[in-house]
C-alpha positions in Angstrom: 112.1 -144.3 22.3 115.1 -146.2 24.1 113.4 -149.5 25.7 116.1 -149.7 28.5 115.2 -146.8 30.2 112.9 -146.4 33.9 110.1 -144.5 32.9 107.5 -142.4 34.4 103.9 -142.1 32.5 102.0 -139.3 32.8 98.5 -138.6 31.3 96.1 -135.4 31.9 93.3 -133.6 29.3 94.1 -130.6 27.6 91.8 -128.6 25.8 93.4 -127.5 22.4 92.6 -124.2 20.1 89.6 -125.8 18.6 88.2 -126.7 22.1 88.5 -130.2 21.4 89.1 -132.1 24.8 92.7 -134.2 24.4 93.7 -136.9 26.5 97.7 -137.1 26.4 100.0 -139.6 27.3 103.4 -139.1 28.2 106.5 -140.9 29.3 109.1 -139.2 30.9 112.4 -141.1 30.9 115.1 -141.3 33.6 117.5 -138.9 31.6 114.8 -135.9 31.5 113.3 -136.7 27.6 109.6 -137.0 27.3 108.3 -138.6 24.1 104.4 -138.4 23.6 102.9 -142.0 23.4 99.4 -141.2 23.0 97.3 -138.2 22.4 93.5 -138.7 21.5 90.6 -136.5 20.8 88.2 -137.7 23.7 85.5 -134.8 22.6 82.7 -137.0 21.6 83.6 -139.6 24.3 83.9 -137.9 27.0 86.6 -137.4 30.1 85.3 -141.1 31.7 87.0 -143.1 34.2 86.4 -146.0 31.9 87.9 -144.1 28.5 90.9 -142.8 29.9 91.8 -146.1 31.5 90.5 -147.7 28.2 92.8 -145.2 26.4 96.0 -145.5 29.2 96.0 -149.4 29.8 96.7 -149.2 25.4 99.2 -146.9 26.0 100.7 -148.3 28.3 100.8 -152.1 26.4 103.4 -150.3 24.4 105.9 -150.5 27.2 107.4 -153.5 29.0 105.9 -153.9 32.3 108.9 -153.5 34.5 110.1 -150.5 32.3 107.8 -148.0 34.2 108.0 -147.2 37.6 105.3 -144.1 38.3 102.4 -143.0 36.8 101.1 -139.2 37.5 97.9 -137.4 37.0 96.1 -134.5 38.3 93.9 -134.9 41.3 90.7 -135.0 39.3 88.6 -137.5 40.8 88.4 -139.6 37.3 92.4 -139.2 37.2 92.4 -140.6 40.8 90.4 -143.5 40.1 91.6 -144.4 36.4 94.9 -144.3 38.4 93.9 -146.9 41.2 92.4 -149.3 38.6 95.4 -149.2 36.9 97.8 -149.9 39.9 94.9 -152.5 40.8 96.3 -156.0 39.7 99.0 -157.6 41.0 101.7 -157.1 38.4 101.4 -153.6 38.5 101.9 -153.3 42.6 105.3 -151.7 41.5 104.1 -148.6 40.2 103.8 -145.5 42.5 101.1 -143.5 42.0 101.7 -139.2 42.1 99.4 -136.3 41.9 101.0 -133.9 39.2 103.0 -131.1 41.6 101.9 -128.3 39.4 98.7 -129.0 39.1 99.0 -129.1 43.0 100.6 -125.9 43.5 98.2 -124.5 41.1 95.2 -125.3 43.3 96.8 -124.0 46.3 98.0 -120.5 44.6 93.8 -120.6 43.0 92.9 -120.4 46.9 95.2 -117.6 47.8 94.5 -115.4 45.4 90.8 -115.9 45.8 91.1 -113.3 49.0 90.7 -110.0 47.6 93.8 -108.5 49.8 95.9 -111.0 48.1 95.0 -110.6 44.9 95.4 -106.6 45.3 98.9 -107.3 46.5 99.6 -109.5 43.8 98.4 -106.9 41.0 100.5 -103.8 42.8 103.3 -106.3 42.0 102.8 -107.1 38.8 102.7 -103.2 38.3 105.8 -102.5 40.1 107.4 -105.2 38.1 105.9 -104.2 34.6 106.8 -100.4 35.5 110.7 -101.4 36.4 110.9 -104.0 33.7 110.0 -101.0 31.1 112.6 -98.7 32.1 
């Protein structure tokens, strides 16, 4: 990875084919790439506050300070809070903090589609569109 490049870091779980919980770490660089920095089986340690920002502040140790502008998460509580630690001391008052959009949108589409009507409308769709797409 390019060291002269702004960076964003984001970091979120995953839960992989083995159901083994994964805490990744990612930067994203001003030209689009992402390159994975960390990615750690957290299974038997758990989804903490103080192991992701255990995990994240050694990630992040990787990278000049000033290199990184914005770190992203979900809007788990624990991501919330590992966040605010991080962005806590003084020489890290540069970094903006964002919720992850998608996860956002996600939550919000979850809602919608929790009213019945909705989600009727949404499956006569999906069988319009799988019946047109056949043809």
């Amino acid at each position: 990875m390019s060291n002269d490049h702004t960076i964003a870091i984001e970091f979120d779980h995953w839960t992989d084919s083995c159901h083994r919980s994964l805490l990744g770490i990612i930067a994203l660089l001003n030209g689009g790439q992402q390159h994975i920095i960390s990615l750690e089986d957290v299974s038997l340690v758990g989804q903490s506050v103080a192991v992701m920002e255990s995990s994240t502040t050694a990630a992040l140790s990787k990278i000049s300070l000033e290199k990184f502008n914005s770190l992203v998460s979900d809007s788990a509580s624990n991501c919330v809070i590992t966040r605010n630690e991080i962005c806590k001391p003084k020489d890290h008052m540069h970094i903006i903090q964002h919720r992850c959009y998608a996860n956002w949108v996600n939550l919000i589409m979850r809602k919608i589609t929790e009213s019945s009507g909705m989600k009727d409308l949404i499956l006569e769709a999906l069988k319009s569109t799988n019946f047109l797409s056949t043809d």
